[in-house]
N, C-alpha and C positions, 0 to 999 in steps of 0.2 A: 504494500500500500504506500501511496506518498501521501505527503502531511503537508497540507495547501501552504503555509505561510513560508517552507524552505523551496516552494517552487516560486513564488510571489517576494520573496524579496532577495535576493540575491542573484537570480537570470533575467533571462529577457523573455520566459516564454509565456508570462503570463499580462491578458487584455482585463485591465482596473474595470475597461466600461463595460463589457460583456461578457465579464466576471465566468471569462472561459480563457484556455491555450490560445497565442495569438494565430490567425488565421494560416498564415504561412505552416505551421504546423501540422494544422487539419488540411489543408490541400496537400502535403507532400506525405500525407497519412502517418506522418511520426507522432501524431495523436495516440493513436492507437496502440504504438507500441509500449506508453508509457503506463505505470503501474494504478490501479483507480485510487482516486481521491480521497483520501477519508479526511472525518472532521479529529482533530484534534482529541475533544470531549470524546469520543469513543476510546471504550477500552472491549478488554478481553481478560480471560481467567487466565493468570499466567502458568508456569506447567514446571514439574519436579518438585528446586525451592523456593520459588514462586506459587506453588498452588495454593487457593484458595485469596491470593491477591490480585487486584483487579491491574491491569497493566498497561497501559495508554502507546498510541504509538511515537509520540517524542513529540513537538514541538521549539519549533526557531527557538534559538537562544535570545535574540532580542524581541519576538514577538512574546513571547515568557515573560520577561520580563518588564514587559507593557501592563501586562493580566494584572495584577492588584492592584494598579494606579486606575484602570478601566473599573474594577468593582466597585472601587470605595473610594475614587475621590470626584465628587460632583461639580466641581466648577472647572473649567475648560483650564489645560497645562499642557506645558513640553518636559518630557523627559531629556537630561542631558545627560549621555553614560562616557564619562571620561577614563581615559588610560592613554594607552601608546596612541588611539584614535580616538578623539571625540566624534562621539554619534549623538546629532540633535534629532529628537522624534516627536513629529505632531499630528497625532492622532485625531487631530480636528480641522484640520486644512482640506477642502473637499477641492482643491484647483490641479486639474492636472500640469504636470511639469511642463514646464517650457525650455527650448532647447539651449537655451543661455544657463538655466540650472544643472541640464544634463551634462554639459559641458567642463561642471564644474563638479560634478562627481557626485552631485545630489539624485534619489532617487527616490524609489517606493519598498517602505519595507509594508506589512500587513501582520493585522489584526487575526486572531484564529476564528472571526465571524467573513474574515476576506476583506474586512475595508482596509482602502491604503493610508497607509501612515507616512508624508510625506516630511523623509530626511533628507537632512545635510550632513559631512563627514568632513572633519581636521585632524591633519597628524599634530593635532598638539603636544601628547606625550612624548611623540617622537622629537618633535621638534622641539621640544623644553632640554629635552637630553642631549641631542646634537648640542647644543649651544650654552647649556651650562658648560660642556666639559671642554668648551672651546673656551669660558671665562675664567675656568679652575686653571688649566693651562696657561695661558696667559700674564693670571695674575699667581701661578704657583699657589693654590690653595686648595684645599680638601676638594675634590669633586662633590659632597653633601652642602658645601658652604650655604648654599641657598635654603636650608632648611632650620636657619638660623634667623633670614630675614624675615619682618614681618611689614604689616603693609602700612605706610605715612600717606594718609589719603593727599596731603599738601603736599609732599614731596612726589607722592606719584603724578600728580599731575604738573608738573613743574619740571618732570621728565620727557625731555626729546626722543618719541620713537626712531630707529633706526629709519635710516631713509635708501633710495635706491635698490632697495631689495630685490626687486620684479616677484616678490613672494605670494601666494595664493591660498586660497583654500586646499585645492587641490595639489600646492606642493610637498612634496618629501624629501627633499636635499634643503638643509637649511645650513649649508658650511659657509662660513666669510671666514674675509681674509683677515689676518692675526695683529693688521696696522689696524683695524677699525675700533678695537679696546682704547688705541694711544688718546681715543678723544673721553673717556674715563678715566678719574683719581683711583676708585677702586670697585671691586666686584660687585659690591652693593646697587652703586650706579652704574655698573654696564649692566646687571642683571635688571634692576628693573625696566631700563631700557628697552630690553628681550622681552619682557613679560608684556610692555603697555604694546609692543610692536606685534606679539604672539594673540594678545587683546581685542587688539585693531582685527586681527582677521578670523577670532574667532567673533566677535561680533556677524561680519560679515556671513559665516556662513549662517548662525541664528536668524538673519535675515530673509534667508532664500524661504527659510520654514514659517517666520509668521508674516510674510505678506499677505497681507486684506484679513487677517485672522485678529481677532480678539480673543488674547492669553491672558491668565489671573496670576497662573503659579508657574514659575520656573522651580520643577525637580531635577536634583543632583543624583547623580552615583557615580560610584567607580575612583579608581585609586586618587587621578587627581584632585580628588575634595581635599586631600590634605598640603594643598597648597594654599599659604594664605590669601596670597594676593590675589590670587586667581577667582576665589569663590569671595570675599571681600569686593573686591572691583568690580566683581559681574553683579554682586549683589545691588550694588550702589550706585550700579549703570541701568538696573531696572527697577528702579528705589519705586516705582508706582505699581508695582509686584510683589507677590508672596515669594521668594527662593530660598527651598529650603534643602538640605543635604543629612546627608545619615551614616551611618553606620554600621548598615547590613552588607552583607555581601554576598547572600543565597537570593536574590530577586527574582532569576531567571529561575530557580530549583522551586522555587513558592509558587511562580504562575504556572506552573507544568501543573504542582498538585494541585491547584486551586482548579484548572482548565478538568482535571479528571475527578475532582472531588468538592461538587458545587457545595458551597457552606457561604453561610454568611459572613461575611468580611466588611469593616466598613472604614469610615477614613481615622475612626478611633484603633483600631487592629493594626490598620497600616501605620500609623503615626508611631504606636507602641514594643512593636515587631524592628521597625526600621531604625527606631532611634533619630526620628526625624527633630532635625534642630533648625528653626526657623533662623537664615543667616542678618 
């Protein structure tokens, strides 16, 4: 069997509008070679030491981990799941993509009911790491040094982003050249530098996802929450928002059981489960 949301968000074979394989498929009859559909919500008895437990067939990792902000939280939000890539997910954007978004790496992940949840994706993580170890070097200091700073809303803004970048959302080389620190006294200030410049273009892709969309809450997960500046800045760049960040790290493993184990959940469960800390 295949499981709708890992054909719906990561290929090209699935039609958002006619919420079938896109047609090229069905005319070239490779429809048909592929395995049937099932929902998510179905399970089966599972067999040896599995018997007598009910066994679902999987679910996307990031559609999972949509599932208990979809149960229990009622006012309109974006999940933002940070690491090596941020993935921004907006589960209430009904515009289908436009080719200046696709271009830039944004796409359609899905819901285990099939609607698109239309994302944007930054190597942020990646690109925090290239270029710390570019200012550790430089300035001969601990590669963690950055986990020492913490955020001067006055000083952050009184910091000059890097300029000349040609940098994107869409990029993954974030190497410069080792004269560009010489316009920094110390790591402090080239780092935050990095960060208001890494800022700038995570804004931008947060953009691609709430155009024409009215957001309340921006949620966090994933490693990068424990940056400060990072979740400080975003917080106080959408200061007419709720954003808020936690502390779980089984999200995707909860909306799998929750998708095969319907129970009540609500935004009191999630708040409490998650460790949710209003930023």
């Amino acid at each position: 069997m295949s499981e709708l949301c890992s054909i719906g968000c990561h290929t090209s074979l699935w039609n958002y509008s006619s919420a079938n394989y896109q047609d090229w498929l069905i005319q070239e009859e490779i429809s048909d070679l592929q395995a049937p559909i099932s929902s998510s919500e179905k399970t089966s008895e599972g067999v040896n030491l599995l018997k007598g437990v009910s066994v679902g067939i999987g679910l996307h990792d990031s559609s999972a981990a949509l599932v208990p902000y979809l149960k229990a939280v009622k006012k309109s939000f974006i999940l933002l799941s940070t690491g090596t890539m941020n993935v921004a997910l907006n589960p209430f954007c009904n515009q289908s993509l436009l080719e200046s978004e696709l271009n830039q790496g944004c796409l359609n992940y899905m819901t285990p009911n099939g609607q698109a949840v239309k994302a944007s994706r930054f190597f942020m993580g990646g690109a925090h790491e290239q270029l710390s170890k570019s200012i550790a070097s430089y300035f001969d200091c601990s590669s963690d040094f950055f986990k020492t700073i913490d955020y001067d809303p006055l000083e952050f803004d009184q910091t000059t982003p890097l300029s000349n970048t040609n940098w994107s959302i869409s990029s993954t080389d974030f190497s410069l050249p080792k004269e560009i620190f010489k316009n920094y006294s110390s790591p402090t200030e080239a780092y935050y530098a990095i960060m208001k410049t890494l800022l700038q273009i995570q804004f931008t892709s947060l953009a691609f996802i709430l155009r024409g969309v009215k957001i309340e809450r921006i949620y966090l997960d994933g490693g990068f929450q424990k940056n400060q500046i990072f979740i400080k800045h975003l917080a106080r760049s959408f200061a007419d928002l709720e954003v808020y960040c936690n502390d779980f790290s089984l999200g995707a493993a909860l909306g799998a059981a929750l998708s095969v184990h319907p129970t009540n959940f609500d935004e009191k469960n999630l708040h409490a489960i998650y460790g949710m800390e209003r930023i």
